[in-house]
TIVEXVO-460448 format. One record per residue (C-alpha): x, y, z. Coordinates in Angstrom, 2 decimals, always signed. Example, Ala and Ser with C-alpha at 12.3 -4.5 7.8 and 13.67 -1.06 7.14 Angstrom:
BEGIN
+12.30_-4.50_+7.80
+13.67_-1.06_+7.14
# end
This chain:
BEGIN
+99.81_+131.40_-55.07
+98.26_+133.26_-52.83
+94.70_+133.83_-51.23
+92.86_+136.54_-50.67
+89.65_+137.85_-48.50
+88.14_+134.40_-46.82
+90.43_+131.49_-45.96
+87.45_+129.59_-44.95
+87.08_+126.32_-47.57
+83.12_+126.44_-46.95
+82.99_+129.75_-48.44
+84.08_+131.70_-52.20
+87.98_+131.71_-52.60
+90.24_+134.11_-54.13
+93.81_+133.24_-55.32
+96.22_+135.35_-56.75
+98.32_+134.29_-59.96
+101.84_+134.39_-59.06
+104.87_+134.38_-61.75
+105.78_+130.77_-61.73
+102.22_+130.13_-62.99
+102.09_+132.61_-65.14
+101.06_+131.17_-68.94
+99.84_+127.56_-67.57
+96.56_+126.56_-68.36
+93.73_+126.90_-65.75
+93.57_+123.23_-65.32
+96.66_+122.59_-64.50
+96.93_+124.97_-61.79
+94.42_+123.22_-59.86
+96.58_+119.92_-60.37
+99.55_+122.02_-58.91
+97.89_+123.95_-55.85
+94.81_+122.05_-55.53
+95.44_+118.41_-56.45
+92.23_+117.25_-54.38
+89.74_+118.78_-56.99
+89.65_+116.48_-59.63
+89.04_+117.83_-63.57
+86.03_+116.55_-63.38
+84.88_+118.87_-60.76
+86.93_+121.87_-62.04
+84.61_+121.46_-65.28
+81.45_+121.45_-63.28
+82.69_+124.67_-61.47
+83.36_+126.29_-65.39
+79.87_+124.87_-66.62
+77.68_+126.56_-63.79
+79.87_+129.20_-63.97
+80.97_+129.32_-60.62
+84.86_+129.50_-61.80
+86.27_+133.14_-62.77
+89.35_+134.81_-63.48
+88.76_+138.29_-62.75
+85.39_+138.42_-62.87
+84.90_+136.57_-66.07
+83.62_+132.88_-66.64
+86.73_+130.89_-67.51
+86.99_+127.48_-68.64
+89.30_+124.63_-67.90
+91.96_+125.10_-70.81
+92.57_+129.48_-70.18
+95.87_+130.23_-69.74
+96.29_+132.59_-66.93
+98.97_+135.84_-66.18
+100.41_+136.72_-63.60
+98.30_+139.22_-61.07
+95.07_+137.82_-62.36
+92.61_+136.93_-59.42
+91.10_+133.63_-59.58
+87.88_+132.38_-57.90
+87.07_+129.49_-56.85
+83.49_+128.01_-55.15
+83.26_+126.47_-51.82
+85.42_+123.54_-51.36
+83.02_+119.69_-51.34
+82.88_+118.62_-47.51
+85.21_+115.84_-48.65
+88.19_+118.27_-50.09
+88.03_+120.96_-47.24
+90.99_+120.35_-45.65
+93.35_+123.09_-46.39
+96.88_+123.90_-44.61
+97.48_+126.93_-42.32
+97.93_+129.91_-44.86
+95.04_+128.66_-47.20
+97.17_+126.44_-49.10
+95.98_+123.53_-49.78
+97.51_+120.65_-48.65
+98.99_+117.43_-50.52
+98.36_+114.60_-48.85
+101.69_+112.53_-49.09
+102.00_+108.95_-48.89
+105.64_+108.55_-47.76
+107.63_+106.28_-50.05
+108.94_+103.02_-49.36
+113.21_+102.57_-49.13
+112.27_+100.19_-52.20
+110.17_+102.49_-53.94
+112.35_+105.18_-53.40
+115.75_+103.20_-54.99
+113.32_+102.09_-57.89
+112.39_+105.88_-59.23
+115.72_+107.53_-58.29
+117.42_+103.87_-60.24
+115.61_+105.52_-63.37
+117.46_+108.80_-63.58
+119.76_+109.16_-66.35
+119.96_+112.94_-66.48
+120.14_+115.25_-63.41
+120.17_+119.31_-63.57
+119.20_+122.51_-61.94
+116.27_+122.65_-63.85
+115.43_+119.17_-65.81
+115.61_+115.31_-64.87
+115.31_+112.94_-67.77
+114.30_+109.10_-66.29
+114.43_+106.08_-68.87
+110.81_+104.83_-67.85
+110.82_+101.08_-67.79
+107.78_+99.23_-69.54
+104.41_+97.95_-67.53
+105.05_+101.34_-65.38
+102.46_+103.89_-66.27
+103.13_+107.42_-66.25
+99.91_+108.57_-64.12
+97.10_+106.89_-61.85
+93.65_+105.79_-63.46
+91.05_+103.59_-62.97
+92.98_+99.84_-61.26
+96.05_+102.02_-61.80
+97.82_+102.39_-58.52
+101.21_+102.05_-59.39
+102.97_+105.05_-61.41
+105.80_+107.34_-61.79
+103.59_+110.53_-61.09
+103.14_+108.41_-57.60
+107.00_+108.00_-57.37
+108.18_+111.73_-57.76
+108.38_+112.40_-54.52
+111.64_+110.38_-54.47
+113.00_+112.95_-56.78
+113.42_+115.82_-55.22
+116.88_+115.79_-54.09
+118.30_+118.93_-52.92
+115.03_+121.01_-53.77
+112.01_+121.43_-51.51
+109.33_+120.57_-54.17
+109.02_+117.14_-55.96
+109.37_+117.26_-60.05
+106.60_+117.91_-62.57
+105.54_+115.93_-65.75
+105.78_+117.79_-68.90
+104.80_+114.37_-71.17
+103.97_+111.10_-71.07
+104.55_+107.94_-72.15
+102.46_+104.80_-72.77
+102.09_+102.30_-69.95
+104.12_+99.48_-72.24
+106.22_+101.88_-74.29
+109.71_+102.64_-72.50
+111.83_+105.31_-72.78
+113.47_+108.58_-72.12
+110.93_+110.77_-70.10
+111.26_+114.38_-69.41
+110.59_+116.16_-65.68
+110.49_+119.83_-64.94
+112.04_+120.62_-61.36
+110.26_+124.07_-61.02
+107.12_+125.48_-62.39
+109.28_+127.99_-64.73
+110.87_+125.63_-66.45
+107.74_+123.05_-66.78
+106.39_+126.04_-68.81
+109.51_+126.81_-70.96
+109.71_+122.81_-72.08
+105.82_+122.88_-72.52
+105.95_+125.72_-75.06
+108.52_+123.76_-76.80
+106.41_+120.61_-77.27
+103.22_+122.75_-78.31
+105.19_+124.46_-80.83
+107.04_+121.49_-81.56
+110.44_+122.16_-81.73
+110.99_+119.50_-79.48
+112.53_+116.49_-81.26
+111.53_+112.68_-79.50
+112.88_+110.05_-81.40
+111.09_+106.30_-80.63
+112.69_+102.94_-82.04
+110.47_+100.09_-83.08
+110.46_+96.90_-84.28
+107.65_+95.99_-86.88
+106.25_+93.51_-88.67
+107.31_+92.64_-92.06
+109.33_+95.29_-94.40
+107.01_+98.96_-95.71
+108.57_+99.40_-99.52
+109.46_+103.04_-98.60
+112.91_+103.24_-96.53
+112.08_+106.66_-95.54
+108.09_+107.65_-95.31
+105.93_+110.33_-94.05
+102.51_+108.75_-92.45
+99.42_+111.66_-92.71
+96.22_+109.95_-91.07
+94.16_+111.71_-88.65
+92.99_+110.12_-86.00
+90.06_+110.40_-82.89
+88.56_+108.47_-80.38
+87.36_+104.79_-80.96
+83.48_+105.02_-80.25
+82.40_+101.89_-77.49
+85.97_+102.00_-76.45
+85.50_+105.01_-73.64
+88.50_+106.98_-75.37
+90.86_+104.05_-74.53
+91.30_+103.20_-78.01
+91.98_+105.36_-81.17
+91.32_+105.05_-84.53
+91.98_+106.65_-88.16
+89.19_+109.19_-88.88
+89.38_+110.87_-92.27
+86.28_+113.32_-92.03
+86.36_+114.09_-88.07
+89.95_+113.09_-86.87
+92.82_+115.39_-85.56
+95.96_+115.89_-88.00
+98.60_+113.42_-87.40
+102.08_+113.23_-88.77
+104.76_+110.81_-88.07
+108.33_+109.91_-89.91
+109.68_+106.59_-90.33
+113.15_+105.58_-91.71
+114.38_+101.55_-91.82
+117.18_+100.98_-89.50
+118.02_+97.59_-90.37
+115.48_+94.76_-92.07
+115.51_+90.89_-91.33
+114.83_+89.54_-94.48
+110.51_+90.19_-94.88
+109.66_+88.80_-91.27
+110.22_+92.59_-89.90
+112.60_+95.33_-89.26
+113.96_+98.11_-87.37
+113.01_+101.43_-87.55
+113.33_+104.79_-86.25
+109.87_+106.88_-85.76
+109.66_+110.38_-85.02
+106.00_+111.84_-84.47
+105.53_+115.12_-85.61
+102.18_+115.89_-83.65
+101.41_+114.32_-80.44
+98.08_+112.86_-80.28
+97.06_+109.57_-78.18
+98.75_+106.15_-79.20
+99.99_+108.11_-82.32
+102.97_+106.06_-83.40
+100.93_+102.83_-82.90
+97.89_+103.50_-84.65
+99.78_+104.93_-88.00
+101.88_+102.07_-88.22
+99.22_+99.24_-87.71
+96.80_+101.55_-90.30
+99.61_+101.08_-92.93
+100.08_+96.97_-92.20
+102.92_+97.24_-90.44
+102.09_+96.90_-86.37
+104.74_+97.14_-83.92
+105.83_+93.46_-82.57
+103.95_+93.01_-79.30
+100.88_+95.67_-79.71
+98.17_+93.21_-79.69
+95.29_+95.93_-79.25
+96.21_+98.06_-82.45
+97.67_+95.02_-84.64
+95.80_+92.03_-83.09
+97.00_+88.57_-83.27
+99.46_+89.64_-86.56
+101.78_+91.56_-84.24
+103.72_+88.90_-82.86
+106.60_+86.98_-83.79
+106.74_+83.41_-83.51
+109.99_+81.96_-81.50
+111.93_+83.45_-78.65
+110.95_+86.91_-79.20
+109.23_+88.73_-76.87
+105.51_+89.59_-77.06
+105.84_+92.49_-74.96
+105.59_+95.81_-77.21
+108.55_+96.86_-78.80
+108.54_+100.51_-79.03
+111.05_+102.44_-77.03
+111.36_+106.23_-76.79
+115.27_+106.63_-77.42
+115.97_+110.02_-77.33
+114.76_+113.52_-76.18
+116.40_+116.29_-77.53
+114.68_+119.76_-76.58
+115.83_+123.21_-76.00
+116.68_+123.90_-72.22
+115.87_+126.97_-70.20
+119.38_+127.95_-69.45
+119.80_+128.38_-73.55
+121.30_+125.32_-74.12
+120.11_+121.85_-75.91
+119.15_+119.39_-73.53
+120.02_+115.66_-75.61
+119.44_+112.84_-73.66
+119.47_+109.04_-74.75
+117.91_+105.92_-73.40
+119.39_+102.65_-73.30
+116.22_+99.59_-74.71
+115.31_+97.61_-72.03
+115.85_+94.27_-71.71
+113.52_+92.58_-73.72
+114.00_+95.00_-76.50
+117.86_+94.35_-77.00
+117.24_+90.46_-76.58
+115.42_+90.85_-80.06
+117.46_+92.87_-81.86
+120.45_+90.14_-81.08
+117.96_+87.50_-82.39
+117.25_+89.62_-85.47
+120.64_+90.16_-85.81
+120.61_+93.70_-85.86
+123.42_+95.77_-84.34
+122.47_+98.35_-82.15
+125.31_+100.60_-82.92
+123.67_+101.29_-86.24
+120.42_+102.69_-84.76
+121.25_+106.53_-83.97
+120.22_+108.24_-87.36
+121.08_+112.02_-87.43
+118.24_+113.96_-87.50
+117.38_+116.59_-90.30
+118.97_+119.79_-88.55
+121.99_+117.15_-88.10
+122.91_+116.34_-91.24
+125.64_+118.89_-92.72
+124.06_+122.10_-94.42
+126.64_+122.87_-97.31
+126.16_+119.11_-99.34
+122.13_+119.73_-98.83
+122.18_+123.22_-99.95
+124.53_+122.38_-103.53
+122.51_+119.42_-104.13
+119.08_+121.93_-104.02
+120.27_+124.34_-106.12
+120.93_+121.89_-108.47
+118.13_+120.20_-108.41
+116.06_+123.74_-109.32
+118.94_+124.35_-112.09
+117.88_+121.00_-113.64
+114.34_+121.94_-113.18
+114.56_+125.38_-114.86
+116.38_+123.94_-117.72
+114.02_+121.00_-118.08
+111.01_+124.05_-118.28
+112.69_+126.26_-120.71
+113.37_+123.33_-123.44
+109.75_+122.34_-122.71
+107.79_+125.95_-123.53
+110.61_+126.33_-126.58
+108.90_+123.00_-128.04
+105.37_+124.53_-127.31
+106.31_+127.58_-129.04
+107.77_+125.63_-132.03
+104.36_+123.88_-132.39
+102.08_+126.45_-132.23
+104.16_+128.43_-134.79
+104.64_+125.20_-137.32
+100.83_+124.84_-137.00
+100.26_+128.60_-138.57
+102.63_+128.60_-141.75
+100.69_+128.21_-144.88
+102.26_+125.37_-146.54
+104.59_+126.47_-149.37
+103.05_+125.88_-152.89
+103.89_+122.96_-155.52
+106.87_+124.23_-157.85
+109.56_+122.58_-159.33
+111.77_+120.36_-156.71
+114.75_+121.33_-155.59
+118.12_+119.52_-155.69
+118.49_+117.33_-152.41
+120.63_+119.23_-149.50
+123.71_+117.56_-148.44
+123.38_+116.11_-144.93
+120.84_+114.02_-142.74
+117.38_+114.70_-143.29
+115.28_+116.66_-140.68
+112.47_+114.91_-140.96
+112.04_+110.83_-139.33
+111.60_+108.46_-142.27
+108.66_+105.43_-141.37
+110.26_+103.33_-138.74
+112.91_+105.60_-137.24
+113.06_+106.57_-134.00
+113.48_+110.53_-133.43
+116.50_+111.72_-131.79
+116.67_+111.61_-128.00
+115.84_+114.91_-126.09
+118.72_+116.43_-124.01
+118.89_+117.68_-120.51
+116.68_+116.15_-117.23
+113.41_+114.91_-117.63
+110.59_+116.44_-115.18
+109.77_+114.39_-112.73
+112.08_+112.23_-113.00
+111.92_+110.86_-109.41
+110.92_+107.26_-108.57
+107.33_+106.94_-108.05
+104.19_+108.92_-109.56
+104.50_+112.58_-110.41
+102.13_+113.55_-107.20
+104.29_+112.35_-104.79
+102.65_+108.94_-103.44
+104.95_+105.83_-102.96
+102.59_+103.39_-103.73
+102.71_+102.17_-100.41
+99.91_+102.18_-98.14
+97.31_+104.90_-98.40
+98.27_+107.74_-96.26
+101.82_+107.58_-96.37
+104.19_+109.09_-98.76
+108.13_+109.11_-100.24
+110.33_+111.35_-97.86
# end
């Protein structure tokens, strides 16, 4: 970044787009160079149209290129403070000994470009309102060897745990950013839930928005104004009908995704008492804290290569899978683009074989009825002598012989697809 024409933060700004910010949204560049101006204000500034990039009113969520020339109104009184140079400055509160151990304790992945931490639960990932301790507030004991602390690319829930993913330069925050909007990012969350669904292996389609009265803290299934949401679930291991194990993988990323889908279809994860109420906990030793644990993070790195990274449950978690009796060793599933491609391929083709077959001896029948229905029938002459062999024709009572070949649709469950399970989710 760099500014142009006044320096002074009383007066108009000018900043140049550099190439490490080239394709970020405008929003977040003012969380990277000017971390002082909240969103809030940055929205004002787009509203009244005070904020431009070259020239032209621009809004919070643009994505900028690099050489464009953004400008930016007088600084508030409060947030004029600016370093020599015209960068702003970060004001740093330096980090404990303590603190420091505690973030750098979390690292279970260390490159060039990426750090992967295994976030514990009750840490959030980012300040709010009463929120003073988080790992956006910790970073700065992560910077190691480099000069500049690490970025967040995601986020997890304050209570969920889990494998969380840093970018160590503004480049590569981009490149793993592109891969989560176009989702070819894979995270893959365990859970424990209550009771058993009766589909092993379902697809949950429910959109969802914002609780009204809640101030956006809460979310909710909203059929006629709610965002598309997808999310897989397969059964790792059941206890009986009390709950079970599974693996979810959420195919969109909206807010509390994984735990509003799986309380809408009656099965809330153990421990989420504000989407599943009083019916999400178990009675006993286990645990009420929520039970939903990101395990593993597998996403393309910039260097060309995967980046696959898993994280071990925290305490509480693995302390109720013993008491379940499940064994963690059976809890990695492969995912699709693991499984082997030869098997899945045969077993397609002859699937559609069966299917064209099943077609063809279906519009032969049609054809044989609508020709039988325009014979004339032949006239009344003198019978003829009985033919040797079985008779054509069913006599009264008989059963007609059974039809050859596959049947269409002859997978489990109706014809459209749905498992009879709850509404909204459907047979893998």
């Amino acid at each position: 970044m760099s500014m142009n024409k006044s320096t002074d933060p009383a007066s108009v700004r000018q900043f140049r787009v550099h190439a490490e910010d080239d394709g970020i949204r405008l929003d977040r560049w003012f969380k990277r160079h000017m971390p002082d101006v909240s969103f809030a204000v940055v929205s004002r500034w787009a509203r009244t149209g005070q904020l431009r990039v070259d020239g032209a009113r621009a809004t919070p969520g643009d994505r900028l290129a690099e050489g464009q020339t953004i400008r930016v109104p007088p600084a508030e009184p409060a947030r004029a403070a600016t370093a020599a140079g015209g960068k702003p400055e970060r004001v740093r509160v330096p980090l404990t000994d303590e603190q420091t151990e505690l973030i750098q304790g979390m690292v279970i992945h260390r490159d060039a470009q990426a750090i992967v931490i295994n976030k514990p639960p009750g840490l959030a990932t980012q300040g709010g309102t009463k929120t003073h301790d988080h790992v956006d507030g910790l970073l700065d004991g992560l910077e190691f060897e480099r000069d500049d602390r690490p970025r967040l690319v995601h986020r997890l829930d304050k209570d969920t745990s889990g494998a969380l993913l840093l970018a160590r330069s503004a480049r590569a925050a981009a490149h793993f950013a592109k891969s989560f909007s176009s989702r070819t990012a894979r995270k893959v969350y365990w859970a424990i839930i209550m009771d058993v669904p009766s589909v092993a292996d379902g697809i949950i389609e429910l959109p969802l928005a914002k609780q009204p009265g809640t101030g956006g803290e809460k979310m909710h299934v909203d059929e006629k104004e709610g965002a598309p949401a997808r999310t897989r679930y397969r059964i790792i291991e059941r206890a009986g009908n009390r709950a079970c194990w599974v693996e979810l993988q959420p195919y969109t990323g909206r807010t509390h995704q994984l735990r509003v889908h799986m309380a809408a279809i009656g099965h809330p994860i153990v421990g989420d008492g504000k989407y599943g109420g009083k019916d999400a906990f178990l009675t006993g030793t286990i645990s009420r804290k929520m039970h939903l644990h990101a395990r593993r993070i597998r996403i393309d790195h910039p260097d060309g290569s995967p980046l696959d990274v898993r994280a071990e449950p925290p305490s509480h978690f693995l302390e109720t899978l013993a008491s379940l009796g499940f064994d963690i060793d059976s809890g990695d599933l492969l995912l699709d683009e693991e499984l082997p491609r030869a098997p899945r391929k045969q077993v397609e083709k002859q699937q559609a074989k069966a299917h064209a077959k099943a077609f063809r001896k279906e519009r032969r029948g049609e054809r044989r009825s609508r020709s039988g229905g325009d014979e004339e029938r032949p006239k009344a002459g003198p019978k003829s002598a009985p033919k040797s062999g079985p008779r054509t024709g069913s006599r009264p009572g008989t059963k007609p012989a059974p039809k050859t070949g596959p049947k269409m649709g002859s997978r489990s469950g109706p014809a459209s697809g749905r498992t009879g399970g709850p509404a909204g989710t459907r047979k893998r």
